[in-house]
Steps between C-alpha positions, in 0.01 A plus 500: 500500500821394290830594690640715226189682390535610884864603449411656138212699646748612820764624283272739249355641821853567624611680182192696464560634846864587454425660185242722632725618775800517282361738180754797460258767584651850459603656875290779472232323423540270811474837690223671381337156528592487873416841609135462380448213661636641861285841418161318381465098515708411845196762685177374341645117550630643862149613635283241309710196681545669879146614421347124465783365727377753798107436403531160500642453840235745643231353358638151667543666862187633437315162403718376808354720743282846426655697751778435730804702711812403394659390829204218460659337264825407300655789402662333182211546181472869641920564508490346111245779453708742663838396328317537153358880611863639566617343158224726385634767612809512378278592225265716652424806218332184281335278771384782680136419483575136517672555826217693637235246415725183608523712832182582518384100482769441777389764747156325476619149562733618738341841656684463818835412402767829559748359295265486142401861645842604590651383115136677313538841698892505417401432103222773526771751688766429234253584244411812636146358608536679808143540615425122433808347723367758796196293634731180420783567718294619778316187466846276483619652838159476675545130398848464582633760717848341395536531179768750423474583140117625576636704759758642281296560196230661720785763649591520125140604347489776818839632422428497121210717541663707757255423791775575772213380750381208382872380413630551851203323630526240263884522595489443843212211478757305284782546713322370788402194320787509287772642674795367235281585216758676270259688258305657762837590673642653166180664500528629832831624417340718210184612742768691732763602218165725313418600838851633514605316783829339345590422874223256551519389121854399565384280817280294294738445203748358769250298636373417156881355408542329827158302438468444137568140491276423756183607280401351240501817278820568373638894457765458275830589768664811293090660480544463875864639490425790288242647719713501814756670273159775435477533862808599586565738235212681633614456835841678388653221565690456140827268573210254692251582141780417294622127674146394424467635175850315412356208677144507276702569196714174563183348525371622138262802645541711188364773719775482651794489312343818318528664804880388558573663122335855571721538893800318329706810659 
């Protein structure tokens, strides 16, 4: 092909490019443009391309192998998998039956694995799907007595429901597997603070602060702060209630510093 046909043909596709990008199209019109894109297109692209991205790498594990346990082999297609299920739920109220079903084909590749468990029960418990994470997380700590968000989310369904039995048994078997588990801790805490023993409660939350970097739940620090601060005031002990409550506040508890305004005197 001639040199400067080539060059000819180069340069129209340049200007045609730089003029499309470059029309003077009114501002508000650029926004109403954008906003029904992010409220309708972005979604129905979203799911259709994590939908065939996620089936397609299933379908390969599953050509690969029909059934296998996930410490059997490389962990690397399935964490791909995983990566691509959280990015769903960042958008959870329109992939919410996409999430179930992509689940759903995991848990039967993988019906052993507590950490595809552990991640489905905590999607079904933020959704309110309480009944349906139940049998999972007492099936991801029967597999993996370890595994400290089960335990915690288990303590959290009982104490949701108000089953002050089952959440102290629950309670105690995490702390004896888990014994720097902060969410069953935190939960603990609560257990003894509506059985109006603020003396025990405040015990735990000490414990609770002492410990919480060595689990690998994090309580936010002025959460933890704040309800030592609860203790104490119902203790009678104000002056010791109020250097916490400062302390939480500091550390953005709005609970807090909303206390600190009403006993400003």
């Amino acid at each position: 092909m001639n040199k400067n046909y080539i060059i000819i043909l180069f340069v129209i596709i340049l200007a045609f490019v730089l003029g499309r990008y470059t029309t003077n199209t009114p501002k508000s019109n650029i926004t109403k443009t954008s906003s029904q894109n992010l409220n309708v297109q972005p979604n129905k692209v979203f799911k259709a391309s994590i939908n065939n991205s996620v089936k397609s790498r299933i379908a390969k594990i599953k050509k690969r192998k029909k059934s296998f346990h996930l410490s059997s082999i490389k962990t690397k297609e399935i964490d791909r998998i995983n990566n691509e299920l959280r990015t769903l739920l960042v958008n959870s109220d329109e992939n919410f039956d996409l999430i179930i079903e992509l689940y759903d084909d995991l848990l039967k590749l993988n019906p052993k694995d507590d950490l595809i468990i552990e991640q489905y029960s905590n999607f079904l418990l933020t959704n309110n799907f309480d009944n349906l994470a139940l049998p999972l997380l007492k099936k991801c700590i029967h597999l993996n007595n370890q595994n400290e968000l089960c335990h915690g989310n288990l303590s959290n369904y009982f104490m949701k429901k108000r089953d002050s039995k089952s959440a102290k048994f629950s309670l105690d078997k995490c702390l004896k597997y888990t014994p720097n588990n902060s969410l069953c801790l935190n939960n603990l805490g609560s257990y003894y603070m509506r059985k109006g023993n603020a003396k025990k409660a405040l015990s735990i939350y000490k414990k609770l602060l002492t410990n919480n970097s060595k689990s690998s739940i994090y309580m936010s620090k002025g959460h933890v702060l704040y309800e030592i601060g609860v203790c104490y005031e119902l203790l009678q002990n104000n002056s010791k209630a109020r250097e916490y409550f400062v302390d939480a506040c500091n550390d953005k508890n709005e609970q807090a510093c909303v206390w600190l305004e009403k006993h400003q005197n």
